[in-house]
N, C-alpha and C positions, 0 to 999 in steps of 0.2 A: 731716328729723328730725336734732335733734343724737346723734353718735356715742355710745356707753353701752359699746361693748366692740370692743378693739382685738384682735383673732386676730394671730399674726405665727409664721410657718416659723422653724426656728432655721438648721441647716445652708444656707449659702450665702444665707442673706436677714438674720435681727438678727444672726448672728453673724459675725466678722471671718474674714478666710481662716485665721488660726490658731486660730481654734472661739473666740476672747475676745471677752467682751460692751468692748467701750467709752468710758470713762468718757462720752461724749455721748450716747450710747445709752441707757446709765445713767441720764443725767437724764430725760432725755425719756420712760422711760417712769415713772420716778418722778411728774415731773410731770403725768403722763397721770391716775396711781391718785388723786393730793391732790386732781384735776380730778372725782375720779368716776365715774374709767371704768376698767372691769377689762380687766385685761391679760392674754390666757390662749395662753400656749404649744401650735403647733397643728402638732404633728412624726411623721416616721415614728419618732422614738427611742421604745425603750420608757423607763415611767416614770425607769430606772434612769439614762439617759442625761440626762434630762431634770433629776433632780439633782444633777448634775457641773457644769451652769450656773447653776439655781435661785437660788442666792445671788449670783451676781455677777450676776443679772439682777433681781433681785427680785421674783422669782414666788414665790407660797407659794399661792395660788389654784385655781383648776381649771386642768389640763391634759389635752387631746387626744393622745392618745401613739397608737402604731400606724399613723398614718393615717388618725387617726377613728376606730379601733376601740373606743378602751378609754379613758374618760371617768373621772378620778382626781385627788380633792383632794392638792394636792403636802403642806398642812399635819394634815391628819387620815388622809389614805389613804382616804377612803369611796369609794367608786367609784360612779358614777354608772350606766354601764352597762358591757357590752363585747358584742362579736358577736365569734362565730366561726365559722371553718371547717370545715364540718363535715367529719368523718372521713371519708364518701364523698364528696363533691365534692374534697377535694384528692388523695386514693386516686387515683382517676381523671382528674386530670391527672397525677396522676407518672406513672402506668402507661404510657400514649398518649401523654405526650412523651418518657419515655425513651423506649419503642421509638423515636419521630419522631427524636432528638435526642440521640443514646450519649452519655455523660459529664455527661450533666447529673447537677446535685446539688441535695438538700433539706435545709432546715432549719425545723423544728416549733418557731415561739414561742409558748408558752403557759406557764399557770400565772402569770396576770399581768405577764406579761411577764419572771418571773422564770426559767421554763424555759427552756431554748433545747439543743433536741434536735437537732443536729448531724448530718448524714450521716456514713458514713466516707470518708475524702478531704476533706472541706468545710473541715477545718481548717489542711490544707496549702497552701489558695489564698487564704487570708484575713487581712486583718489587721486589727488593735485599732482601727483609726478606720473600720473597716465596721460596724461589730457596737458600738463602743465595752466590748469586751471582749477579753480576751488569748485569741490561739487555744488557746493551750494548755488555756483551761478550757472550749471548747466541747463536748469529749465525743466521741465519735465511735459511731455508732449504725448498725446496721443499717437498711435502708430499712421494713420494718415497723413498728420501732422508730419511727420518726420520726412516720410514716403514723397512729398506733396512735390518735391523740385528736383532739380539734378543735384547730386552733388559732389562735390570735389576728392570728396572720398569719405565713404558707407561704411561706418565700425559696427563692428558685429562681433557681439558678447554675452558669454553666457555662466551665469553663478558657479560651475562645477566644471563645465569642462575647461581644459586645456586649449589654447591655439590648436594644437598641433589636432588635439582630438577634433574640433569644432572644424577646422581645415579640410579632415576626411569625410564630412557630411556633407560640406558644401558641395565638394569633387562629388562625390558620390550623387547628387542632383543632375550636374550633365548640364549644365543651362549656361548658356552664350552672352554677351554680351557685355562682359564683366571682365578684371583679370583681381586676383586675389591675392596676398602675401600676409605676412606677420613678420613684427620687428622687435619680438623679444618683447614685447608688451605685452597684457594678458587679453588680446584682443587679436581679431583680424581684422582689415584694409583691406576695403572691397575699392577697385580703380575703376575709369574708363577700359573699353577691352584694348589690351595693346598697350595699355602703360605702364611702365615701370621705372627706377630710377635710369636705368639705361637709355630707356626712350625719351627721359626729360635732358640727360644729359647730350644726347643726340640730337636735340633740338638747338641745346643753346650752343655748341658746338658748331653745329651746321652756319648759326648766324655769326658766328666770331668769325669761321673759318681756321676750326681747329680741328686737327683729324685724329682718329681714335690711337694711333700711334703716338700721337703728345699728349697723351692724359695719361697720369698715374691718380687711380683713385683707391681708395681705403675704406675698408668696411668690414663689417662684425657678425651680420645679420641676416637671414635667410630673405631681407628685404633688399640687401646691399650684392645678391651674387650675379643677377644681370648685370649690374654698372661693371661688376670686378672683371667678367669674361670679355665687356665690350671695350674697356679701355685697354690703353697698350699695355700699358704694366699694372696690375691689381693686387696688391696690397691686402690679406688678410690681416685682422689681429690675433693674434695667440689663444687670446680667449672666443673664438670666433666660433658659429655653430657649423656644424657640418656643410651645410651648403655654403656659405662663403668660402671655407678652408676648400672645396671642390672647384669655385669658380673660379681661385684667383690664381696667379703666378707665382707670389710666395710668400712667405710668411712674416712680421713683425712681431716686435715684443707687445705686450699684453695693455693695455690702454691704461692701466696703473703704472706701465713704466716706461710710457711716454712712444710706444711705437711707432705714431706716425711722426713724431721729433726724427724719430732715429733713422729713417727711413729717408728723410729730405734734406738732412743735416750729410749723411752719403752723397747723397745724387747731388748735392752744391758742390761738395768737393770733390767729387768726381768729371762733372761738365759745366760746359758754361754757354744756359739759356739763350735761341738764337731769341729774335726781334722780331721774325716774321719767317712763315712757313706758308707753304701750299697746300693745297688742298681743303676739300668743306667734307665733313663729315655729314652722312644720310642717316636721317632719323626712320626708324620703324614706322611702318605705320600704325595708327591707333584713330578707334572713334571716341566721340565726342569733342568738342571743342570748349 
């Protein structure tokens, strides 16, 4: 089936190491939208990050912020869905990995992404291209405080360890209700259980009526390898960490040298995008709402 909707990561896959879309970039996904085929940002940013590029990208369309979680037109604002965490599932991983794991720290995003309920400490190890916000307006909150609501998605960080190390403590806990990733940031993304960008993009999918066979999506990130395996054609980048380069179908050049350009600039001159296709793609399950 011809392609009808290009999904694409922004950090470390369309965008350049200095987070700029460009100008070849630019075209090709221009030339992607004139061809008929929607172009839908599919990041852990929330919305708010998401339009700091918007324009130099030309997204005004549906976008996937969270990690899936939280489905939001960039030109109207309607929201499509969101899931979250419920107040006792992430409760009880803070609880069990502090004790596992001293000094670890939380932070509660919610309220559409516009909350962002800080621990105290959390601000003093953090900076403005984590968060794409200044520390100084994170807040700084008691751990109740944090705890207190669902949210859209539970960061969890700790001064010394790694992702990757902080990753095998969580796992090592056993405890349900949650799903978990990292996106190359020095944090982990605690989700609703059952969500990932695959399952946001299987949602909005399902409401276009777009089926996993007409998605090419691209990604970098051990946050991005559900979407690469469930779309029909997946798109690593060059620079990509081992779990994307395992999910996907094959490889592009390296996001300094424009791979997903190069990748869509092929596929225009190769086919020409139908107008309409069958079939509705079925989203995973997942709780919270």
């Amino acid at each position: 089936m011809p392609i009808r909707l290009i999904a694409t990561d922004l950090d470390g896959t369309l965008l350049r190491p200095d987070l700029s879309v460009s100008p070849r970039t630019r075209r090709a996904l221009d030339a992607a939208r004139v061809a008929g085929i929607l172009t839908v940002p599919v990041t852990a940013r929330q919305p708010r990050g998401v339009q700091q590029i918007a324009q130099a990208a030309g997204f005004a369309g549906w976008a996937l912020c969270g990690n899936g979680a939280h489905g939001v037109h960039l030109g109207t604002g309607e929201v499509l869905f969101e899931a979250h965490v419920t107040a006792a599932a992430q409760r009880a991983l803070a609880v069990a990995l502090a004790e596992r794991v001293p000094g670890v720290l939380f932070v509660s995003v919610r309220q559409g992404g516009e909350g962002f309920v800080a621990q105290t400490g959390y601000a003093d190890i953090a900076g403005f291209g984590d968060h794409h916000r200044e520390p100084g307006d994170m807040g700084s909150f008691l751990l109740d405080e944090v705890l207190a609501e669902p949210s859209l998605k539970l960061i969890v960080r700790h001064p010394a360890l790694t992702p990757r190390e902080l990753l095998q403590e969580v796992q090592a806990l056993n405890l349900g209700g949650h799903a978990v990733t990292h996106s190359g940031a020095p944090f982990l993304e605690v989700l609703a259980e059952g969500v990932s960008k695959a399952w946001g993009l299987a949602r909005l999918c399902g409401t276009l009526g777009i089926a996993p066979s007409e998605v090419l999506a691209f990604g970098d990130a051990p946050n991005d390898a559900e979407m690469l395996a469930w779309a029909g054609r997946g798109v690593a980048m060059a620079n990509a960490e081992h779990e994307a380069l395992e999910a996907a179908d094959e490889v592009t050049l390296s996001n300094a040298e424009d791979g997903v350009a190069a990748v869509i600039e092929r596929l225009l001159s190769q086919t020409a995008p139908a107008t309409t296709a069958p079939g509705v793609a079925s989203a995973p399950s997942a709780s919270g709402s």
